[in-house]
N, C-alpha and C positions, 0 to 999 in steps of 0.2 A: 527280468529283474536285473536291475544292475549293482551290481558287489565289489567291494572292493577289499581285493587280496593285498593282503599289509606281509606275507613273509618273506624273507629273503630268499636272493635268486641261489641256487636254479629250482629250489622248491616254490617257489610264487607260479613261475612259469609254467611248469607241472601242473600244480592247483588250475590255473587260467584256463590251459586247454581244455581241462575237464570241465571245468564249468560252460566254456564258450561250447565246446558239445554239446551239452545241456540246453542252450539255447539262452543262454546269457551273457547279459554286458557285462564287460571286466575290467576294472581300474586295476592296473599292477600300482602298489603303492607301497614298497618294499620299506619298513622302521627302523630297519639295521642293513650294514654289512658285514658280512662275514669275513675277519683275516685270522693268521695265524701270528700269533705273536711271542716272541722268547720266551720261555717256561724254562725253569729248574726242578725236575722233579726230585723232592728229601729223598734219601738212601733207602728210608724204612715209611714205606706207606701201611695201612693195615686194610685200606680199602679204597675205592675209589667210588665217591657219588659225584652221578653225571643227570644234570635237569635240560637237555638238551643230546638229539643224537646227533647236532652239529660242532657237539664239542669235541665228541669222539672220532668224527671224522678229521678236525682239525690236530689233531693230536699227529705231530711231524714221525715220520716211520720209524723203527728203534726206539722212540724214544716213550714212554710212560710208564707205569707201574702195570704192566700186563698180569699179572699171572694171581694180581689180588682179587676178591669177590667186587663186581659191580652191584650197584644201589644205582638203581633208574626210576627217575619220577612218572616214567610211562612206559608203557609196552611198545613203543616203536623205540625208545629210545635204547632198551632194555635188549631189544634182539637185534639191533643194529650195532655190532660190534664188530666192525668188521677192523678198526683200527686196535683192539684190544684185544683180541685173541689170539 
């Protein structure tokens, strides 16, 4: 079967192997790129929802509201906190 993987790198690429194991064809066809861009975080946050666990990894070191309750639209994205903890 041939599929084509639309997520951004290096998750697409991840995806691909696993499928090409599988014994299929793979279009990497990534619909975004991921960057990091200037953020201000307000003084007083009361929470933090995240609908991506690539926002959380993009989240620059020091800097976010760590210590509020996360709001995750999924469970990968929800225990991937590796930037917020």
């Amino acid at each position: 079967m041939r599929i084509a993987v639309t997520r951004p790198a290096p998750q697409g690429e991840a995806t691909a192997r696993t499928l090409l194991a599988g014994g299929h064809q793979v279009i990497l066809a990534p619909l975004m790129i991921l960057a990091t861009l200037p953020a201000h975080w307000p003084e007083a946050v009361d929470a933090v929802l995240a609908t991506s666990a690539n926002a959380l990894r993009r989240l620059p070191d020091g800097k976010g509201p760590y210590a509020q309750p996360l709001f995750a639209v999924g469970e990968a994205t929800a225990t991937d906190r590796k930037s917020v903890v």
